[in-house]
C-alpha positions as CSV (number, residue, x, y, z in Angstrom):
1,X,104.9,-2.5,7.1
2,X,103.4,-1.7,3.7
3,X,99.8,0.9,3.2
4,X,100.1,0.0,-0.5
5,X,96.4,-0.3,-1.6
6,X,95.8,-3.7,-2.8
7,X,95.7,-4.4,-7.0
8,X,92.2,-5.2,-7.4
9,X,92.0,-8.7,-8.8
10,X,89.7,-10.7,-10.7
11,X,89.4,-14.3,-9.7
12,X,87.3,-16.0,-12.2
13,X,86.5,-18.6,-15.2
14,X,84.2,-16.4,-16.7
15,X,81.3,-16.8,-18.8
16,X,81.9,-20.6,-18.4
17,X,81.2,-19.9,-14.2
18,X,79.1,-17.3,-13.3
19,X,80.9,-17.3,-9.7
20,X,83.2,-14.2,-9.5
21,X,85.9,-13.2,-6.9
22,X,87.1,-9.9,-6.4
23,X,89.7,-8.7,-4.0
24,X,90.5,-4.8,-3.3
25,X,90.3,-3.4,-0.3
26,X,87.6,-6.0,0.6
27,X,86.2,-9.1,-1.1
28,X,83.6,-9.6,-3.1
29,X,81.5,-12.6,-4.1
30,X,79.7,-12.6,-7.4
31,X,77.3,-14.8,-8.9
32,X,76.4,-13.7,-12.6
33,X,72.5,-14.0,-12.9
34,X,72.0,-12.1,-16.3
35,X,74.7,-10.4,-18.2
36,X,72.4,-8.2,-19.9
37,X,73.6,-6.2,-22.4
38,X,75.1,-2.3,-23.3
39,X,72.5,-0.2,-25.0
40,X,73.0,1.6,-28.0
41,X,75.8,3.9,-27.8
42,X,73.2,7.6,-28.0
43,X,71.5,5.9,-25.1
44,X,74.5,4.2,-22.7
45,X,75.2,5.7,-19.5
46,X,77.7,5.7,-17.3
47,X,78.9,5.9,-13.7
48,X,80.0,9.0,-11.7
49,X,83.5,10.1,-12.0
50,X,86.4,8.6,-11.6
51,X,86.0,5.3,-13.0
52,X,83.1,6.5,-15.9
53,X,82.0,2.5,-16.1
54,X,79.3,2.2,-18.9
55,X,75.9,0.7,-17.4
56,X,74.2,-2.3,-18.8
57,X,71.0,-3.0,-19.3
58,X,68.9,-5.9,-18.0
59,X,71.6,-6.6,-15.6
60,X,70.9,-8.8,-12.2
61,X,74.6,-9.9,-10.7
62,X,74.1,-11.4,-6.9
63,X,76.4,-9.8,-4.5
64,X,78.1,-11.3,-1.0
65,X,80.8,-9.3,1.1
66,X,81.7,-9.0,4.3
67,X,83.3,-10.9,7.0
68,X,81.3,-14.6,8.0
69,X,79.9,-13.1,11.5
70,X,78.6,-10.1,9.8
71,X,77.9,-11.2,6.1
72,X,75.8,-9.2,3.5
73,X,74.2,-10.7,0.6
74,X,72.0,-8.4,-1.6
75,X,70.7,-8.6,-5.5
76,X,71.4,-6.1,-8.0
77,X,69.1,-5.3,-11.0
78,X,69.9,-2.2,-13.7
79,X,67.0,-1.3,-16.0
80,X,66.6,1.2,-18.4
81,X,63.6,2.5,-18.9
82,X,62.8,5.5,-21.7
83,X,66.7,5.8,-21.9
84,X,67.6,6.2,-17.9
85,X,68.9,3.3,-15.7
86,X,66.8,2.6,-12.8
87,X,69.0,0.4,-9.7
88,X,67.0,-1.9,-8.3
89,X,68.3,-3.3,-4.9
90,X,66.7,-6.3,-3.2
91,X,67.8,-8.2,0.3
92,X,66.2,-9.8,3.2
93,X,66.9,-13.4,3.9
94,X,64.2,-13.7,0.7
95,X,65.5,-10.6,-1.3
96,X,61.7,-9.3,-0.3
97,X,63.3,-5.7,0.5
98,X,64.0,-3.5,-1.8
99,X,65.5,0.5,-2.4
100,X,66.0,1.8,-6.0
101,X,67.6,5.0,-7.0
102,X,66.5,6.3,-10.8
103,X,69.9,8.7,-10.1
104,X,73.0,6.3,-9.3
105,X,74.4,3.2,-7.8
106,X,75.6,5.6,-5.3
107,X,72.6,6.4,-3.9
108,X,71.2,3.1,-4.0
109,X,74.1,2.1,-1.9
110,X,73.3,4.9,0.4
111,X,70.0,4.1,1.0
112,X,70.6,0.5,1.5
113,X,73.3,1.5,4.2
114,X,70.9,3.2,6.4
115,X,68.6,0.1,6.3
116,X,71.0,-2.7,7.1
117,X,74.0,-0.3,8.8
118,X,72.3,2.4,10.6
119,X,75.1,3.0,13.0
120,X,77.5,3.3,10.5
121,X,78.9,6.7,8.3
122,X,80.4,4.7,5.3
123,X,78.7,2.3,2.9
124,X,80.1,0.1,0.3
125,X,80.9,1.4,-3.4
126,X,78.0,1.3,-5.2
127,X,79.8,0.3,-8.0
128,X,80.9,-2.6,-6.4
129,X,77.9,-3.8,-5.2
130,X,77.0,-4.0,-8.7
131,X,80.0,-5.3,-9.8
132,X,79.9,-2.8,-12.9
133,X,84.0,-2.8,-12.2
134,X,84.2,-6.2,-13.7
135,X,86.3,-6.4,-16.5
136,X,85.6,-10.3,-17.3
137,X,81.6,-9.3,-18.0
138,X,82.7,-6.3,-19.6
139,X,84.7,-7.9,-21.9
140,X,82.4,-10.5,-22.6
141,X,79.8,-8.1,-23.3
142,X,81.6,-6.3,-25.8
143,X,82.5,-9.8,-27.6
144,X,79.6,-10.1,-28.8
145,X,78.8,-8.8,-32.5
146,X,75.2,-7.2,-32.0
147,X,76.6,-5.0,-28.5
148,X,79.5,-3.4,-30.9
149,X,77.1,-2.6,-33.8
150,X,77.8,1.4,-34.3
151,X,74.8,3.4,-34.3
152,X,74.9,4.8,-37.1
153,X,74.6,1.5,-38.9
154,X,70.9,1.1,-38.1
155,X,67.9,3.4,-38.3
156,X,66.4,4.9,-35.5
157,X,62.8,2.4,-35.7
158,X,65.4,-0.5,-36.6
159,X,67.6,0.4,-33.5
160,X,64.2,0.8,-31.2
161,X,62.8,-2.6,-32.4
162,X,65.9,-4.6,-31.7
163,X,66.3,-2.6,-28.2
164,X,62.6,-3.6,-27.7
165,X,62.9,-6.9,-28.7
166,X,65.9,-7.5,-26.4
167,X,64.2,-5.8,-23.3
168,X,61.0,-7.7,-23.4
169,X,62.7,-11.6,-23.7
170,X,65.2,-10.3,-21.3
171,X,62.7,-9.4,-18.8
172,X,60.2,-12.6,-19.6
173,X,62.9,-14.9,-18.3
174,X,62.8,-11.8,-14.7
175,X,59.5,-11.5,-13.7
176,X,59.5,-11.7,-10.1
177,X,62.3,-9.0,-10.5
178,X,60.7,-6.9,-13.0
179,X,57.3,-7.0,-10.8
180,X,59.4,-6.4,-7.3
181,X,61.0,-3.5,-9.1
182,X,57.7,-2.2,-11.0
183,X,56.4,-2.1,-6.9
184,X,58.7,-0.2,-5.8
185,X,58.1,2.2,-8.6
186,X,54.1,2.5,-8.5
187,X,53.1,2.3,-4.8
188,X,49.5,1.3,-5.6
189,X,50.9,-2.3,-7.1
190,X,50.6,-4.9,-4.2
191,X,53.9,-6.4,-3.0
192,X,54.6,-9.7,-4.0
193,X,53.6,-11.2,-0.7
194,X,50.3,-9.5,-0.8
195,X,49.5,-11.4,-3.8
196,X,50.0,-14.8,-2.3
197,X,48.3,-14.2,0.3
198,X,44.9,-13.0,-1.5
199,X,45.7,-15.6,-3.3
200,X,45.2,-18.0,-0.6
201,X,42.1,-16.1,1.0
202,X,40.3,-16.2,-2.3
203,X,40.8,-19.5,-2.4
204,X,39.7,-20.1,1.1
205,X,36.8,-18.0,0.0
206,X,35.8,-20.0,-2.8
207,X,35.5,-23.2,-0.7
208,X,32.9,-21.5,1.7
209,X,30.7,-20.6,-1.0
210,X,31.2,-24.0,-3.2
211,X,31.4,-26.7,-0.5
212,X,33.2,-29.9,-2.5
213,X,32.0,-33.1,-1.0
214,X,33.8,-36.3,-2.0
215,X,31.2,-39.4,-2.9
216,X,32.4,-42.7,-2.7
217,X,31.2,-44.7,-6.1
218,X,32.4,-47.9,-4.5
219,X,29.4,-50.4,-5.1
220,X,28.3,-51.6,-2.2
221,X,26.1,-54.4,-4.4
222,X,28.6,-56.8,-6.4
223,X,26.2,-58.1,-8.7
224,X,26.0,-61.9,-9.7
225,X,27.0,-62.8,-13.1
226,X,26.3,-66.5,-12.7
227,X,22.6,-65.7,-11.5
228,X,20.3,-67.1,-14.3
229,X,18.2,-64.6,-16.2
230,X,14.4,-63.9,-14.9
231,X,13.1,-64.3,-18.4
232,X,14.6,-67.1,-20.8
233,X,12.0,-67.9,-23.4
234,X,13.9,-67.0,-26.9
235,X,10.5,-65.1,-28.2
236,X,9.8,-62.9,-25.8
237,X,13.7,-61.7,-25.6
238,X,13.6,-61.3,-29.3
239,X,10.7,-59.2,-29.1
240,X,12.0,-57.2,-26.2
241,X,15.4,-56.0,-27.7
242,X,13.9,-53.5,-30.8
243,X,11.8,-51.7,-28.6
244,X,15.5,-51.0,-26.2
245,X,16.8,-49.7,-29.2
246,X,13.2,-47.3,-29.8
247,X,13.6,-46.2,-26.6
248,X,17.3,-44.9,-26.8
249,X,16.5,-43.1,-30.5
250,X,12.8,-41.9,-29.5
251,X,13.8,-40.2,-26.2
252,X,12.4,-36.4,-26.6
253,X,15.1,-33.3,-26.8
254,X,14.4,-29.7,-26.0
255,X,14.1,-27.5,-28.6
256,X,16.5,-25.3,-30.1
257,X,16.1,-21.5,-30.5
């Protein structure tokens, strides 16, 4: 019998599907939420030795592995934020757990491991988890004109502008995962599922305080339109309809300061 390591492979249609197979030693199931892009090149990082894969930035890729009785499925989020990449992890049935690592995706891994496989020594490539050994999204990243612009083609305000620019319509289209990562940065922000329920107790609290009673404006009266008038004589109507129209124009107002 054969040890020969498996050739990883790619299986994939990519960017037309953002669903992603990769076999090596295991499988891998990805789904491509957001590219994102390679920062300029004084600023692009990259993984640990051996590999050296650069890191993207505003990255989210949706990761599924394991076997059917025991299957993981996790979100993966890279930021960079004043030049480092932060890892942002989330899973849970919701993805309302988190770990992030400002050092590597190895850690992140790590950390994850000994949340969701205690009992276990090894943990999954971080790399793998977020699928920064992709060739089809690194390809397709590089494709495009504006990632292979050199850095010394643009000044130093034009190059923070445009990496600015990119970061904040990036993140605008993110922003339950930009605030789920900003929480686990800043311990004081509320979780996400803190908001919604203050939220509901506010509103809960608002209804004690302003009662709203519904009125029903149904008449109960239906007047009669064939009734005959109480007063008919053509004079005294005549007489009567200028002084409806005083009334209306001569009605006193407050007065204004």
């Amino acid at each position: 019998m054969s040890n020969s390591k498996q050739r990883p492979y790619e299986q994939e249609n990519y960017p037309a599907s953002p669903e992603i197979i990769y076999y090596d030693n295991r499988k891998f199931n990805y789904t491509v939420i957001q590219e994102g892009v390679y920062p300029l090149v004084v600023q692009l990082k990259f993984t640990e030795a051996p590999n050296y894969f650069p890191v993207p930035d505003n990255y989210i890729i949706k990761t599924t592995w394991g076997r059917s009785n025991n299957c993981q499925t996790i979100q993966c989020s890279i930021y960079y934020i004043e030049g480092n990449p932060h890892y942002l992890i989330c899973f849970g049935n919701n993805f309302q757990h988190q770990v992030v690592s400002v050092q590597s995706t190895f850690d992140d891994s790590v950390e994850l491991h000994n949340i969701i496989t205690p009992n276990k020594k090894t943990a999954v490539s971080g790399v793998h988890l977020y699928g920064l050994q992709l060739k089809c999204i690194d390809k397709n990243r590089k494709s495009k004109p504006w990632a292979l612009k050199l850095h010394d083609e643009s000044s130093k305000t034009t190059q923070i502008r445009h990496a600015k620019v990119v970061h904040i319509q990036d993140v605008e289209n993110v922003l339950r995962d930009a605030y789920r990562y900003f929480a686990v940065m800043e311990s004081k922000l509320p979780r996400e599922y803190a908001i919604s329920q203050t939220h509901q107790e506010i509103n809960a609290h608002m209804e004690q305080l302003i009662p709203i009673n519904f009125v029903d404006l149904t008449p109960t009266i239906t007047p009669d339109f064939s009734e005959e008038p109480d007063i008919t004589d053509p004079i005294i109507v005549e007489q009567v309809r200028p002084l409806q129209f005083n009334s209306l124009f001569n009605v006193p107002h407050p007065p204004h300061f």
